[in-house]
C-alpha positions in Angstrom: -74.0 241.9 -30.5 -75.5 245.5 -29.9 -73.1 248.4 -30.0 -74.0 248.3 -25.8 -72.8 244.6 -25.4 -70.2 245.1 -28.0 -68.9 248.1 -26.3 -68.7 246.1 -22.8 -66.9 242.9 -24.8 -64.6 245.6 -26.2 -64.1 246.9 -22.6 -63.2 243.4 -21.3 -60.1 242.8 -23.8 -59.0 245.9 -22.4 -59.3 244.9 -19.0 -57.0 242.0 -20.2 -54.7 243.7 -21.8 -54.4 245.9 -18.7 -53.6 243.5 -16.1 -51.5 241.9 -18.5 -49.1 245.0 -19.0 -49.3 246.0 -15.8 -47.6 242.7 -14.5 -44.6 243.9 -16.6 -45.2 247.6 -15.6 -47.3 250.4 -15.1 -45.4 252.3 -18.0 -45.4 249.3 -20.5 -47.9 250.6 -22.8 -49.7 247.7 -25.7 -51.5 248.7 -28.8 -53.8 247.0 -30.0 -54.7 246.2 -34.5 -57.8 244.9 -35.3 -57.0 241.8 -37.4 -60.6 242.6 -39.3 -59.6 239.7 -42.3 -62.5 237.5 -41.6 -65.6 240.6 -41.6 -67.1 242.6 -43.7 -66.3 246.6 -43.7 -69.4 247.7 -41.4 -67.5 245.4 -38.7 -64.8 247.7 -38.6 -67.0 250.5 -38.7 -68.8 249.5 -35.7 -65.2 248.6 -33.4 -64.2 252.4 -35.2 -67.7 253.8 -33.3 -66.8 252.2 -30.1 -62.9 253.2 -30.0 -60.1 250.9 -32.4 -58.1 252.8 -34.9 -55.7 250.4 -35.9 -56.8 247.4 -38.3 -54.8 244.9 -40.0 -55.7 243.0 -43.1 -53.7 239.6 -44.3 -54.6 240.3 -48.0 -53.4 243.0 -50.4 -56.9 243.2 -52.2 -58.9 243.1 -49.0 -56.9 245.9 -47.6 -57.7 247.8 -50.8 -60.9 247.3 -51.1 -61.8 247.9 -47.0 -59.3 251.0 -47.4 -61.4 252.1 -50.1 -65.0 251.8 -48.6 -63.8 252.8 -45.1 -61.8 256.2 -46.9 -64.1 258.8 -44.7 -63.0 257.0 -41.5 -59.4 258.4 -40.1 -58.0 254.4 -40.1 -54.7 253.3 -39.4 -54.5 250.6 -41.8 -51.7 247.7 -40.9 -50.1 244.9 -43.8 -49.9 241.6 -41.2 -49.9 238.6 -43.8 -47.1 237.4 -46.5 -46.9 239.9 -49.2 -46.2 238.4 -52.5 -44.1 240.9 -54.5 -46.3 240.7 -57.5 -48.7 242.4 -54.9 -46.0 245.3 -54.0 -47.5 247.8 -56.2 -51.1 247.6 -55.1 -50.0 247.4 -51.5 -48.3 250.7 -51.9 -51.5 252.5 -53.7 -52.8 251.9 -50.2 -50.2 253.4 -48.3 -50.6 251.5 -44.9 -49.1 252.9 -42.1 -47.2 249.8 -41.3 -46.2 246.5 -42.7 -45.3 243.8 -40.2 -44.1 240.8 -42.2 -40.9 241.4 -44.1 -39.7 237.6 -44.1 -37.4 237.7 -46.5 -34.4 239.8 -48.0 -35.7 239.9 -51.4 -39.3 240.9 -50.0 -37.1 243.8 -48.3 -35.0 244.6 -51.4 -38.2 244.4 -53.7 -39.6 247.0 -51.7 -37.3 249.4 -51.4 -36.9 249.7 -55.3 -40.6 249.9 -55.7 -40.4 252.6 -53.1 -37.9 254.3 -54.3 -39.5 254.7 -57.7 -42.0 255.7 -56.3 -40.5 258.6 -53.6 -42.6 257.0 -50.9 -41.3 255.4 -47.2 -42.4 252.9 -45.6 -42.8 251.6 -41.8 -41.8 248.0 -41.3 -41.2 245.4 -39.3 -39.1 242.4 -40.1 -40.5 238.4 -39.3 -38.5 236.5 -37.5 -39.8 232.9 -36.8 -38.9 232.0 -33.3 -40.9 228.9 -33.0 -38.6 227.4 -35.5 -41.9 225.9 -37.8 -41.9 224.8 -41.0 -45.3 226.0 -41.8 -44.5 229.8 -40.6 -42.4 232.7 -42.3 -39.6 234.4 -41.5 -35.7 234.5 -40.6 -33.9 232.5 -38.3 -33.6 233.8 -34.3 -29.8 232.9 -35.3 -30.1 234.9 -38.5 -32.3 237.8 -37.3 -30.2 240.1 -36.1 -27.9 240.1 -39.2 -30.8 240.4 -41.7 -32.4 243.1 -39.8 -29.2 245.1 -40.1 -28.5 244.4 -43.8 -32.1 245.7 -44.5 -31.5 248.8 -42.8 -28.4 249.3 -44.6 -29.4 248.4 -48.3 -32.9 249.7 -47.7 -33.5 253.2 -46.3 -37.1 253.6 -47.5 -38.0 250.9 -45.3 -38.4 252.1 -41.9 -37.5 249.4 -39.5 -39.6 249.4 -36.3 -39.0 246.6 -34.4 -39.9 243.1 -34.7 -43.0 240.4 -35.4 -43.3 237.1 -35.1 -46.0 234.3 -34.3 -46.6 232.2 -31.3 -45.4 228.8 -31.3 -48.5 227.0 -32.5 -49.3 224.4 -29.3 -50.8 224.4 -26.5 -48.0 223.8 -24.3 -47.3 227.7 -22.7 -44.2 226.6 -21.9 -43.4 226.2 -25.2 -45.5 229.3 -26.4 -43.9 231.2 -24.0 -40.2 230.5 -24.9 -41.1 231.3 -28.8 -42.2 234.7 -27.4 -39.0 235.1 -24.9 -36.9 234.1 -27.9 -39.1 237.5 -30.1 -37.9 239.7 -27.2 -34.6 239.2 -26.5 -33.8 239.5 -30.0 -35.8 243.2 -29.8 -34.1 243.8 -26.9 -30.7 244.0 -29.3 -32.0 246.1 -31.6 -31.0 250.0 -31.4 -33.5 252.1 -31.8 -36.6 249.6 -32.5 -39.8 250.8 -30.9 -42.2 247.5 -31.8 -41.9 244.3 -30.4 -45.2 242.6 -32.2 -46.3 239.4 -30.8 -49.5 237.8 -29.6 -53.1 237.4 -31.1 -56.5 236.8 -29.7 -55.3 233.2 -28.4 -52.3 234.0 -26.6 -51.9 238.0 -26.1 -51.5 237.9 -22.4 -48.8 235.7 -22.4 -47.1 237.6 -25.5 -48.0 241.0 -22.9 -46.3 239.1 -20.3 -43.3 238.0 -22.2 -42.9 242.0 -23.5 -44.7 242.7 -26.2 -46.1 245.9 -27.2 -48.3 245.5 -29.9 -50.8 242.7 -30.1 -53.1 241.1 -33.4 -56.5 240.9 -32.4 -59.2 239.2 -34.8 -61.7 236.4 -33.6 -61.5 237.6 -30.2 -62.5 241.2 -31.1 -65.1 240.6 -34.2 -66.7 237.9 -32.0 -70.6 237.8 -33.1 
């Protein structure tokens, strides 16, 4: 696409997005990271020129490496896949502004001693895997809220922001929807939590509609 079509594409998401958050309410407000793991850097450069800030990479190294390339660009780089914690140290040279798949206690624990070595903070959100799936990460809806405490307690370098999790992977809504109802009500419990993230380029209205205020945008952004 040329920047012209790509701008209009762009343009049509948002129309999306709007209807979408406007069935919940006027002042529900969505953000929107680029999940950019599948292009090149001069992808994200281009969605940059036309608007996005926010991009999310699944992979330690690509983040690095697009950080790197990108560093003149003012981007607000996002950690959205399974860190490994033998990948702790070169996600913190990075410094992301956000890391949205804490999965685990020792993930959580792991980090805060790197971070606190290191006299750094960082913004996190913690997995929770409300579709109940073998094949996805995170705690427990029954164990959530517990865990998400006990990190905020044993970790204060970690700044908890809220909540992620991943669409029930179907295509029954009804099913999809109750994964995402499940995300919220559990956000809804959580003092002070600012980020209920759910939905990607498949199924981000329905996340909108279900309350989510930050959405995971790849193929349907970075389509050619």
């Amino acid at each position: 696409m040329n920047t012209l079509e790509q701008k209009r594409h762009f343009d049509a998401i948002i129309e999306k997005i709007e209807r979408a958050r406007i069935r919940v309410s006027e002042h529900h407000i969505v953000k929107i990271v680029a999940a950019s793991k599948y292009v090149e850097a001069d992808a994200i450069r281009d969605l940059y020129a036309i608007g996005q800030r926010a991009f999310g990479e699944n992979k330690v190294q690509d983040l690095k490496l697009k950080a790197d390339l990108l560093n003149e660009l003012p981007l607000e780089w996002h950690f959205i896949g399974t860190l490994q914690k033998n990948k702790i140290n070169q996600l913190l040279t990075v410094r992301p502004h956000m890391i949205h798949s804490i999965d685990s206690l020792d993930l959580a624990l792991a980090l805060q001693e790197r971070l606190f070595r290191e006299k750094q903070t960082l913004r996190a959100l913690v997995q929770v895997n409300s579709a109940y799936e073998e094949s996805k990460s995170g705690f427990t809806p029954e164990e959530f809220l517990d865990r998400y405490a006990q990190i905020t307690s044993e970790c204060p370098n970690l700044h908890l922001q809220g909540i992620m999790s991943i669409g029930a992977h179907t295509d029954d809504r009804n099913v999809v929807k109750k994964s995402f109802e499940t995300t919220r009500s559990l956000f809804d419990k959580l003092s002070n939590a600012t980020t209920c993230s759910m939905g990607m380029s498949n199924d981000f209205e329905l996340a909108i509609e279900c309350g989510s205020n930050l959405v995971r945008l790849g193929s349907i952004l970075f389509k050619q």
